[in-house]
N, C-alpha and C positions, 0 to 999 in steps of 0.2 A: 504494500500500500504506500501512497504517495503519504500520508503521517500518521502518526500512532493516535491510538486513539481509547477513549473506556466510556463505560456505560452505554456503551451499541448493542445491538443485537446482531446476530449471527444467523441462517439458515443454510442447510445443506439441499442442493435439488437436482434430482433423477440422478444422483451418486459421480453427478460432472461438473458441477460447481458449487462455489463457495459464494454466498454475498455479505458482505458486512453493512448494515444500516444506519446512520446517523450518528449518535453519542456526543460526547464533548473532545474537543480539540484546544487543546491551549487556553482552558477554561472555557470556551465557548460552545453553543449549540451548534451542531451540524446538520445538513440536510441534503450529505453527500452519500451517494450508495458506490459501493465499491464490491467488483466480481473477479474471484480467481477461477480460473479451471484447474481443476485436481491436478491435472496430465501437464502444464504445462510444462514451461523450460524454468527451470531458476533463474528470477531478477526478470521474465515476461508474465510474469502469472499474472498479476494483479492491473485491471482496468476500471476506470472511473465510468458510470451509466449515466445517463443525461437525464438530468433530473428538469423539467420544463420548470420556469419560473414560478408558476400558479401552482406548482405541488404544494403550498402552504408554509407552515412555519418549520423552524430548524428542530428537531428533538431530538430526546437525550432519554434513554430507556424506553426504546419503543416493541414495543409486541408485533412478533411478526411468524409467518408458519406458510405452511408450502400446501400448495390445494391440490392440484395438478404434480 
């Protein structure tokens, strides 16, 4: 991941990636989602997903789970 980060949430989905959701960054709230693929290469795993401006506010402990 582009920075460390705590109090985010985590899901595993269909056993091919990883996403990490939101949390705090350097004290502040996030509302950056970030995806590794299991298989990648080392230092390419992790990419940032486009969060559209309107997704709302930044949060920190968010609930999250895999339907699909």
């Amino acid at each position: 991941m582009k920075e460390g980060r705590n109090r985010h949430s985590s899901c595993g989905f269909a056993d091919k990636f990883i996403y990490i959701f939101c949390g705090m960054v350097d004290r502040k709230r996030s509302k950056t989602i970030s995806r590794m693929e299991v298989n990648a290469a080392v230092g390419q795993a992790w990419v940032d997903v486009d969060v559209p401006d309107n997704w709302g506010e930044a949060r920190f402990c968010p609930g999250v789970y895999q339907i699909d």
